[in-house]
N, C-alpha and C positions, 0 to 999 in steps of 0.2 A: 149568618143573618145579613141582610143587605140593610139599606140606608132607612127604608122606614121601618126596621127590627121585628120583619115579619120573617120566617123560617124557607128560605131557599127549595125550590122544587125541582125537578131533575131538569126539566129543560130550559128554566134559569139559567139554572149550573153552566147547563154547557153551551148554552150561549155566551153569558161572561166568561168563557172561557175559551169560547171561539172570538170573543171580542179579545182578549188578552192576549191570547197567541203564547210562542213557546220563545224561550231563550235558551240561547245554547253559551256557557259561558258570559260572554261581555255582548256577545251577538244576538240582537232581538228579530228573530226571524218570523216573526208577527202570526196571522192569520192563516197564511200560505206555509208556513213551514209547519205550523200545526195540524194545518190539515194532508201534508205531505206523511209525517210523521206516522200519522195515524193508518195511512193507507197501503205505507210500508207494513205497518207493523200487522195490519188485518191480514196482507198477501204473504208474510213471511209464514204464518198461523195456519194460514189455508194451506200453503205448500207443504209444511213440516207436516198438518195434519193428516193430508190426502198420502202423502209416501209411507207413515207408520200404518195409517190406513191398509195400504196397499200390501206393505208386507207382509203385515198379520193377515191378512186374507191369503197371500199367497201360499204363506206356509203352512196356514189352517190345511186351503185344499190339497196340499205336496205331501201333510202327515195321517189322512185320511188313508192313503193307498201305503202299504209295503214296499220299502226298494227295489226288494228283488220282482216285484210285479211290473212298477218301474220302468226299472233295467231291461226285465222282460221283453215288454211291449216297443223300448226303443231300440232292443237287439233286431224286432222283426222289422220292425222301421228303416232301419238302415240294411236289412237285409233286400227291400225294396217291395215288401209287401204293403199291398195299398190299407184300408182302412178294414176293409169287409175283412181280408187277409188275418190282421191281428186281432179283431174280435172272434175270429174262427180258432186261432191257438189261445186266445186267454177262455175260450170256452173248456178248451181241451183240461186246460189247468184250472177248471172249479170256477172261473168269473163266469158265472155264465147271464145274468140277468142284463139288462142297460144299463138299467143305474150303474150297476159295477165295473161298467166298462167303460162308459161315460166316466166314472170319478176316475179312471186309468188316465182316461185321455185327457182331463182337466189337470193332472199331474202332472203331466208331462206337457201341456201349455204352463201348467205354475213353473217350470223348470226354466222354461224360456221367459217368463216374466221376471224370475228372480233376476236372471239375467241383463233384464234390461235396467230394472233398476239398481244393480251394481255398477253397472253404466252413467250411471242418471248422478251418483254419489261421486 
């Protein structure tokens, strides 16, 4: 309740509470530290969420494909064959639609992604 003992509404609130500011121990770090606080705490939220984010996607699309398809695809890779190349042997072996060989190759970006954010950590 505020002074004339009417029922506080949200952007009251947080106005007297932008007017109040935040204390840290004996230290009143007023308006500015409150609103520091706050913008820390939104960008740590953003970043923690977009990396879980990211993993789960990565490893959604890494567990779509089989490893030994894989493996496969990045034997012919380093064998030095171009892209037409390993869609021509993942046909041999039963991939033979796009989609299927697209999720191949999306697999094998998810690999280098995991990668980076193993990095990132």
């Amino acid at each position: 309740m505020n002074d004339s003992g009417d029922s506080l509404n949200f952007i009251d609130f947080v106005v007297l509470k932008i007017e109040a500011g935040t204390r840290y121990k004996d230290l009143n770090l007023g308006t500015i530290g409150l609103l520091d606080v706050w913008v820390i705490s939104i960008g740590l939220m953003y970043i923690i969420g977009r990396m879980l984010l990211l993993s789960k996607l990565i490893r959604y699309t890494i567990s779509r494909v089989p490893d030994e398809v894989t493996e496969f695809a990045a034997y012919h890779f380093i064998q030095k064959k171009g892209e037409a190349g390993v869609k021509s042997e993942l046909t041999k072996m039963g991939w033979k639609t796009d989609q299927e060989q697209d999720m191949v190759f999306e697999a094998l970006d998810g690999y280098g992604g995991m990668n980076e954010l193993r990095r990132m950590k």
